[in-house]
C-alpha positions as CSV (number, residue, x, y, z in Angstrom):
1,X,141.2,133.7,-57.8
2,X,144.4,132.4,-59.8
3,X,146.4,129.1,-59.2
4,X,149.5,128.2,-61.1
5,X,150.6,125.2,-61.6
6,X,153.7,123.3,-62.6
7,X,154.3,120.1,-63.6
8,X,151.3,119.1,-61.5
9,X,152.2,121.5,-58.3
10,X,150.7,124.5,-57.4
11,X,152.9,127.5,-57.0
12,X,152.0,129.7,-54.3
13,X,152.5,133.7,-55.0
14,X,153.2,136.8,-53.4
15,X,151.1,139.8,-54.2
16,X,154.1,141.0,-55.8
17,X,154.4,137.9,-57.9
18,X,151.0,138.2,-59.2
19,X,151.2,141.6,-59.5
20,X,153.8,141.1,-61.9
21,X,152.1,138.1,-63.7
22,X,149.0,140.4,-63.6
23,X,151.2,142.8,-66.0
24,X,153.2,140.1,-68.3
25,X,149.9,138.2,-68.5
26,X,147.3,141.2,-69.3
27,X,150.6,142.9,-72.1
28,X,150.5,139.2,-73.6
29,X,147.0,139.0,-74.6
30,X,146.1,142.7,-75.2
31,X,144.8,142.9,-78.6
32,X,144.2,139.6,-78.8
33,X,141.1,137.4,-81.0
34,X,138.6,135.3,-80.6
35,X,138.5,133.0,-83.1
36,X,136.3,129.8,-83.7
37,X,137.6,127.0,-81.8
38,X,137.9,123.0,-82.4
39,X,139.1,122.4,-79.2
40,X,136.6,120.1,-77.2
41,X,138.3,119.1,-73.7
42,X,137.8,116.1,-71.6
43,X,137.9,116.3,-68.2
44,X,140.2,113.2,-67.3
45,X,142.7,114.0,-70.1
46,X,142.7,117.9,-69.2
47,X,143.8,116.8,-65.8
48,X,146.4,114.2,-67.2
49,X,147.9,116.9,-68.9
50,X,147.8,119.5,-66.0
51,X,150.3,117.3,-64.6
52,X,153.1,118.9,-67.4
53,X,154.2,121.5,-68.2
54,X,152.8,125.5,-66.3
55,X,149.0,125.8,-66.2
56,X,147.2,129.0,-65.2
57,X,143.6,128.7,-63.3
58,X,141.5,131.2,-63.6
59,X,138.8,131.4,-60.5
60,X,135.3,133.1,-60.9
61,X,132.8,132.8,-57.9
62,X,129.8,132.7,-60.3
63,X,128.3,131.5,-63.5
64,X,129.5,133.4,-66.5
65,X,128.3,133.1,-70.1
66,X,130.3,134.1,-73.3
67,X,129.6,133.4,-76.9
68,X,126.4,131.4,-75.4
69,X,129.7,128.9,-73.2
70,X,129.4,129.0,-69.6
71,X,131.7,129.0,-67.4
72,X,133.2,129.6,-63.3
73,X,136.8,128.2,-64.0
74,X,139.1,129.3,-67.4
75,X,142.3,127.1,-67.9
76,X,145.3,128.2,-69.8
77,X,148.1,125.7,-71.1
78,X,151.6,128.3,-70.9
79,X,153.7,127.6,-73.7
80,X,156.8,129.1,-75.6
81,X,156.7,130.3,-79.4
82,X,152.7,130.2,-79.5
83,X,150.9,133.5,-81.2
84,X,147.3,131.4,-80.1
85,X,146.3,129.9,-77.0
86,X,143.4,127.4,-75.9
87,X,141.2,128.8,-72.9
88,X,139.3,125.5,-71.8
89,X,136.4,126.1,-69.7
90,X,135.2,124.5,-66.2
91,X,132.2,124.1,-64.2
92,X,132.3,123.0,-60.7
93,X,135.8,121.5,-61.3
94,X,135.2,119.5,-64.6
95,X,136.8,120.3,-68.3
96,X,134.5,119.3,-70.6
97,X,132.9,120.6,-74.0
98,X,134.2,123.4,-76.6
99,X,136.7,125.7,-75.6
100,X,137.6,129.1,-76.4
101,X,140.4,130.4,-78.9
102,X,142.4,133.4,-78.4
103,X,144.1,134.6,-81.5
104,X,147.4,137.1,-79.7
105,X,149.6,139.8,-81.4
106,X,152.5,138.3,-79.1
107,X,153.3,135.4,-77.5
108,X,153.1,133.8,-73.6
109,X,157.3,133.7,-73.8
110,X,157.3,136.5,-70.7
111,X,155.0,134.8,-68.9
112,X,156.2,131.5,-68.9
113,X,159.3,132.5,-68.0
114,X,158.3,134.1,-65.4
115,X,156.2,131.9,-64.1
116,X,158.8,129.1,-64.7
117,X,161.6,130.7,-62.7
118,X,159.4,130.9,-59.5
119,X,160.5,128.3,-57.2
120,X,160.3,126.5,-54.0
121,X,156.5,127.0,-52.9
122,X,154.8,124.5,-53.7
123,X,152.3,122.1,-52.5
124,X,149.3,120.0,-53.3
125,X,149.3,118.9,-56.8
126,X,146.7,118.5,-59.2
127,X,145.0,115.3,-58.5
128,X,145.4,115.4,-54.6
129,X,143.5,118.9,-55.0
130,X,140.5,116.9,-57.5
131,X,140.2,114.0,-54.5
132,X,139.8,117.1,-51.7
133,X,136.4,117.7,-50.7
134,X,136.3,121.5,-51.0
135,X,133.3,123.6,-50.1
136,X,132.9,126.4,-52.8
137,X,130.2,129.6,-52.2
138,X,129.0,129.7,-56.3
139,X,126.4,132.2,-57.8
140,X,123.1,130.9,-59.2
141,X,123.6,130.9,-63.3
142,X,120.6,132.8,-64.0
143,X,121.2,135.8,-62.4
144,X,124.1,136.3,-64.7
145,X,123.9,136.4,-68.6
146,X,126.5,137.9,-70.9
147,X,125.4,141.2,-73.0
148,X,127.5,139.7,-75.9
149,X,129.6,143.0,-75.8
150,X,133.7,143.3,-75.7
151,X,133.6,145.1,-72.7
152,X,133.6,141.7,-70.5
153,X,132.7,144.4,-67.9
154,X,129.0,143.9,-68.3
155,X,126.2,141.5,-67.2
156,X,122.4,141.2,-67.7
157,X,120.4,140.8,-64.5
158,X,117.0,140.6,-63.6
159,X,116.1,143.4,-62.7
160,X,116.0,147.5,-63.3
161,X,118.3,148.1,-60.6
162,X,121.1,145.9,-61.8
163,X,120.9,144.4,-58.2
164,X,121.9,140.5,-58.1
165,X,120.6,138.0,-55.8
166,X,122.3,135.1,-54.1
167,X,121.3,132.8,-51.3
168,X,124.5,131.8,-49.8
169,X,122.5,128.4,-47.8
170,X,119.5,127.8,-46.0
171,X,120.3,129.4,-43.1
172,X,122.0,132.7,-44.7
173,X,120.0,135.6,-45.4
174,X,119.7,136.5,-48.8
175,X,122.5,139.0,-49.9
176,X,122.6,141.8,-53.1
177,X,125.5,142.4,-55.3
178,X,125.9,144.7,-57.6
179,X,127.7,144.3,-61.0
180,X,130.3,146.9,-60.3
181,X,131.0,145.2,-57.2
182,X,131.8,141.3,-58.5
183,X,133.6,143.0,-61.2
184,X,135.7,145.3,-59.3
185,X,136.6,142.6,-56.9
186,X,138.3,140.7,-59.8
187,X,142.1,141.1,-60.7
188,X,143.8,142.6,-63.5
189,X,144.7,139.4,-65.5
190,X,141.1,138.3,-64.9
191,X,139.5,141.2,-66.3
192,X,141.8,141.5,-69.4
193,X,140.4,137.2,-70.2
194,X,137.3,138.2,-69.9
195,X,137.7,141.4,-72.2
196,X,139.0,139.1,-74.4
197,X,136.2,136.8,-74.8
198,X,133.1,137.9,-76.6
């Protein structure tokens, strides 16, 4: 659901690592803004860039829609000394179009150096990963809408029961899935970014 990256290499955690990033991550942004945003990436620089300085990926296995954006993927650039920070959105592994701004209280100084000082477990970088042919399960967009609430903990579907539909292939039964359920199976520092966003 999250991949770090540094200087173009992924870092692999422990659940006590992101645990802990889970905690300096969601204290950082707590609070934080949404402001209006200029920011418009492009998918080949955003992926020059990736390759300095810590990134953090954000990994949704559906469709998500906020201030009328949508989204599966949320980037983060980690820098020192910043009291704002661009979230650039993805869909099905490209960066392009507006981004998001979050205004913060603090700043991303804990996390990034935390997420700095881990070491030593790394592997594929950035563009080896964008080459790879990987097979992702994703959620049909129109089952999932934003209410335009700050709660991030809330989703329209269609229908009473609050019940959402997806057809994993042709030869896969349809399966339900309730709000509560997608949302519950989300970590902390996911939760608080979404919270954020309106």
């Amino acid at each position: 659901m999250i991949k770090v990256y540094n200087n173009g290499q992924i870092i692999e955690m422990t659940e006590e690592e992101q645990n802990k990033f889970d905690k300096l991550f969601c204290d950082a942004i707590s609070n934080s803004r949404q402001m209006p945003a200029f920011g418009v990436s492009l998918h080949n620089s955003t992926i020059e860039e990736m390759q300095y300085g810590i990134w953090v990926k954000f990994l949704f296995n559906k469709t998500i829609v906020k201030s009328e954006m949508s989204f599966d993927e949320l980037l983060i650039c980690v820098q020192k000394d910043c009291h704002g920070v661009n979230v650039i959105r993805g869909n099905k592994g490209r960066y392009e179009g507006r981004c998001y701004y979050l205004d913060l209280d603090k700043t991303l100084d804990d996390v990034y150096d935390y997420l700095n000082s881990l070491d030593g477990k790394q592997n594929l970088g950035v563009k080896k990963q964008q080459q790879s042919q990987e097979i992702e399960i994703t959620f049909n967009s129109s089952y999932y809408t934003d209410n335009n609430n700050n709660s991030g903990d809330n989703c329209k579907s269609d229908n009473k029961n609050n019940v959402l539909n997806k057809e994993q292939s042709d030869n896969c039964s349809l399966v339900n899935y309730t709000l509560n359920d997608y949302y519950n199976g989300l970590n902390k520092s996911q939760k608080e970014l979404l919270k954020c966003l309106n």
